[in-house]
C-alpha positions in Angstrom: 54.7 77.0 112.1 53.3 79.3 109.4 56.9 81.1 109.3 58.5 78.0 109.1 56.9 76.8 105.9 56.9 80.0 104.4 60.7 80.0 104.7 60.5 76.1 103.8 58.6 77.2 100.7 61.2 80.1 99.9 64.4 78.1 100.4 63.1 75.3 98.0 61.8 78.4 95.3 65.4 79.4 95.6 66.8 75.9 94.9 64.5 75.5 91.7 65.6 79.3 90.7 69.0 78.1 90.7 68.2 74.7 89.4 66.7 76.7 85.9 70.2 78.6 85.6 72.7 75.4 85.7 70.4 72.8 85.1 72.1 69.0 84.8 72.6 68.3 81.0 73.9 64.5 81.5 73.9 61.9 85.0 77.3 60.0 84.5 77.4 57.2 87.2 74.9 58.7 89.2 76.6 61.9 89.4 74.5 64.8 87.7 77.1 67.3 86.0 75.4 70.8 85.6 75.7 72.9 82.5 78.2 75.4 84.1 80.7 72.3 84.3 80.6 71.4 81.1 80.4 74.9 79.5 83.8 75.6 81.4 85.5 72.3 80.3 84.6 72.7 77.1 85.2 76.1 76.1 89.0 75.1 77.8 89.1 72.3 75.5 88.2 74.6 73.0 91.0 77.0 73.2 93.7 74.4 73.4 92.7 72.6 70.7 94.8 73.1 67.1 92.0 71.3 65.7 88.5 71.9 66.4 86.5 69.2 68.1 82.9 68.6 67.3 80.5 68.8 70.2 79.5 65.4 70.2 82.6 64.1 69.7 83.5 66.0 73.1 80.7 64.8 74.5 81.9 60.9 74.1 85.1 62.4 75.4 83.8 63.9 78.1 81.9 60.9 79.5 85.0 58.9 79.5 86.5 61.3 81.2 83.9 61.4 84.0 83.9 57.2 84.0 87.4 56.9 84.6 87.4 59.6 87.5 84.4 57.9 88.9 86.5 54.5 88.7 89.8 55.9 90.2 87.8 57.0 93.0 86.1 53.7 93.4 89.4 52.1 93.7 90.6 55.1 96.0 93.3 56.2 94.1 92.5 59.6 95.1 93.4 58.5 98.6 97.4 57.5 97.6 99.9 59.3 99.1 101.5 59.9 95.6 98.6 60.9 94.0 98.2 63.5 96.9 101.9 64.7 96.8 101.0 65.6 92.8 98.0 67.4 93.5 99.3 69.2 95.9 102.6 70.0 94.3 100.0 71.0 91.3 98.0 73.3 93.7 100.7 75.2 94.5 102.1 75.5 90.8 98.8 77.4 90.1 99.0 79.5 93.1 102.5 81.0 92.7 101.8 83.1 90.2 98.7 84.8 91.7 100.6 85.3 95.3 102.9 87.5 96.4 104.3 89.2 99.0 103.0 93.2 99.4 105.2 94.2 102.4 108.2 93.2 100.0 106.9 95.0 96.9 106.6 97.8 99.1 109.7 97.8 100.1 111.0 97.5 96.7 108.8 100.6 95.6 110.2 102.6 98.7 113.9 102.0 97.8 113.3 102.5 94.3 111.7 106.2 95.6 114.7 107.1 97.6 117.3 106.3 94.4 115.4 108.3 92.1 116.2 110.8 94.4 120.0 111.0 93.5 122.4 109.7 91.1 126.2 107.8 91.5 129.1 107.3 89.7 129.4 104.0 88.6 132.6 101.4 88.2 132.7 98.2 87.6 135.3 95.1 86.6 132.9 92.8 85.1 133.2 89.1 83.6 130.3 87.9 81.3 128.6 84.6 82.4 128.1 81.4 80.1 125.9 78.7 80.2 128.0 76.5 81.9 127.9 75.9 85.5 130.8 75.2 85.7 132.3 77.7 83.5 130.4 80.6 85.6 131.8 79.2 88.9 135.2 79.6 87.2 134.4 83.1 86.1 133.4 84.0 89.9 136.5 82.6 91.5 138.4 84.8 88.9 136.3 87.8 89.9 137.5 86.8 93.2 141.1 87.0 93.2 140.7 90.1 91.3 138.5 91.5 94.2 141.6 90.3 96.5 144.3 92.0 94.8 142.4 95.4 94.1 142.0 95.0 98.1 145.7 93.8 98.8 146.8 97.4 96.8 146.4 96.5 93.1 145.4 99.5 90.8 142.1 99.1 90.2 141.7 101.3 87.3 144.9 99.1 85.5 143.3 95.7 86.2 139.8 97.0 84.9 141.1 97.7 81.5 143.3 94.4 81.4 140.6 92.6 82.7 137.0 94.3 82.7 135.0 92.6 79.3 132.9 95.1 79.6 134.2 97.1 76.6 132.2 100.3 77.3 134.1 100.9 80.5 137.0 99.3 80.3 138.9 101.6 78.6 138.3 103.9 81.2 139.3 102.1 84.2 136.1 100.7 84.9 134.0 104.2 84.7 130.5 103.8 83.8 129.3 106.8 84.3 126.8 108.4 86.1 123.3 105.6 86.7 120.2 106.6 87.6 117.7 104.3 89.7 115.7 101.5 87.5 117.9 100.8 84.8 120.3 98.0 86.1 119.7 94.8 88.2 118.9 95.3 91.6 122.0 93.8 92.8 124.3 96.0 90.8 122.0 98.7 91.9 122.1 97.7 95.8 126.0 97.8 95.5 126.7 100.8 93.3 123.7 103.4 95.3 125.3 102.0 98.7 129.1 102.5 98.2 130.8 104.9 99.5 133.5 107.1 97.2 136.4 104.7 96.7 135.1 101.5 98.6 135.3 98.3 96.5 132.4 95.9 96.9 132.3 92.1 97.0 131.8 90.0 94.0 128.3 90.9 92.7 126.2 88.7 90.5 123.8 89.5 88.2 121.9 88.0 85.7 124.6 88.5 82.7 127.7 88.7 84.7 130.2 89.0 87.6 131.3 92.4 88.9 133.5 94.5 91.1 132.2 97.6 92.2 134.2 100.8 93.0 132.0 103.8 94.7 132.0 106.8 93.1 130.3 110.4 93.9 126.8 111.2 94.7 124.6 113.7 93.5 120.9 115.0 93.4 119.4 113.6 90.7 119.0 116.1 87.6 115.9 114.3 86.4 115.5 112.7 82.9 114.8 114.6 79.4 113.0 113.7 76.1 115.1 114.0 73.0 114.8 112.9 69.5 117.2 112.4 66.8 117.6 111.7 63.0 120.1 108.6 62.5 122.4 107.7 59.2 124.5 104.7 60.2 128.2 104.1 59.0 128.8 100.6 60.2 130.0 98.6 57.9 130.2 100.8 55.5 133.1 101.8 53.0 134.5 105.2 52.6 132.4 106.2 50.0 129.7 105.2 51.8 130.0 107.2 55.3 131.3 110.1 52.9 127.2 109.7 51.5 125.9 108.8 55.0 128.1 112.5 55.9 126.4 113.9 53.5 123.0 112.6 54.0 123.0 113.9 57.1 124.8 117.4 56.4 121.5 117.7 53.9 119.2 116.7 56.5 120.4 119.2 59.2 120.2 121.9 57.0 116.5 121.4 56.6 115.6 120.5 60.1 117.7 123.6 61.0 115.6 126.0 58.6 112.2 124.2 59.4 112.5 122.6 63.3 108.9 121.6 62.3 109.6 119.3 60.2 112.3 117.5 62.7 109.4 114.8 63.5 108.0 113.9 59.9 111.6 113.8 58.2 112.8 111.5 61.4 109.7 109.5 60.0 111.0 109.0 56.6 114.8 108.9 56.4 116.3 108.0 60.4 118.0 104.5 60.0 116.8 104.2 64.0 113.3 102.6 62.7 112.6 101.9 66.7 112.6 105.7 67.3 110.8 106.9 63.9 108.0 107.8 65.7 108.9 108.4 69.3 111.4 110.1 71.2 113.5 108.8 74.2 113.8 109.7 77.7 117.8 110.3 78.7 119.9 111.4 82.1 121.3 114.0 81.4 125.6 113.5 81.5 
């Protein structure tokens, strides 16, 4: 018996402990609402307010607030099957983000591993999406028929420069070049690191485009160097003025060339590339 009250007597020292640390601030309809509760609430309120709310204006506020749940309730409205569905459908809006799946990421991480290992030349045929739907679906049943013909004997380097938007590659019959891991979409990646030499791929979409895929060789990846460089753009300029931007330049090397030391601060001051003043940029090597 003597145990039993001292534990009786600990257990309730315990309750008044935590009682002292959230003690109830207000009783709204016979429901006590400690001082944690209404901290969180109102420091929330606080942040996504434009205007700052007095206290006791948010205290009127908050009352209401706790009235009209306490009414709902007595009507059971929490109890409606549509008022249910919401919640739920709200639940799960807040969970999404903080779930995921780590036997997929995992897998991801793996397969990005095993590409960095190597590097493939790339071709592609590719038609830029739109915003329309319908447009797009279009686009893809063009990509299609190209895909067709290419596979019924068409040259494929021939219908990548008539067709092919992509103007980079275009011109040379689709040849991108050689791509390292990481720096495309993963389903342009899954196609172009899986080809074999020669082998045309379905119709591939990504997240600008449509494209047709022709393998190309493999190699063991040569890994990926820092470089920096001093810019003086010509675009749009007249003669005159990319005969000053030659010379600008001609100037500049002649410097950097007698004093590599000072590559770094005179990139600082005169490159036109003002995202790579102060940095440098990591690059496959060709």
């Amino acid at each position: 018996m003597k145990k039993i009250v001292l534990a009786g007597i600990g257990m309730g020292a315990m309750a008044l402990a935590f009682a002292a640390k959230d003690p109830v601030i207000m009783t709204v309809n016979g429901v006590d609402v400690p001082k944690s509760e209404f901290e969180y609430l109102y420091n929330k309120n606080s942040q996504q307010q434009i205007n700052p709310q007095s206290l006791d204006d948010y205290v009127e506020m908050f009352k209401l607030y706790k009235m009209k749940v306490a009414d709902a309730r007595a009507e059971g409205l929490d109890t409606l099957a549509s008022f249910r569905k919401e919640s739920e459908q709200y639940r799960h809006e807040l969970a999404e983000p903080l779930l995921a799946d780590s036997a997929f990421l995992n897998s991801l991480v793996d397969k990005a591993y095993e590409r960095s290992k190597e590097e493939v030349e790339a071709y592609h045929i590719m038609l830029f999406k739109t915003r329309d739907p319908k447009q797009n679906e279009v686009l893809r049943q063009r990509a299609d028929s190209l895909r067709q013909a290419i596979i019924g004997g068409s040259d494929y380097s021939f219908l990548a420069k008539r067709f092919s938007q992509d103007r980079g590659s275009a011109s040379k019959g689709g040849r991108m070049g050689w791509i390292t891991s990481g720096n495309y979409p993963l389903a342009f990646e899954d196609a172009a690191f899986s080809l074999a030499e020669g082998q045309i791929s379905d119709v591939v979409e990504s997240p600008v485009g449509f494209h047709i895929l022709k393998g190309g060789k493999h190699r063991p990846a040569r890994g990926k160097v820092r470089v920096s460089h001093i810019l003086k753009l010509t675009q749009g300029l007249d003669s005159v003025g990319v005969k000053n931007a030659r010379a600008a330049i001609d100037s500049i090397y002649n410097n950097v060339a007698h004093d590599p030391g000072a590559f770094e601060k005179t990139a600082g001051q005169v490159s036109d590339d003002k995202g790579l003043r102060n940095s440098t940029r990591r690059v496959s090597p060709l």
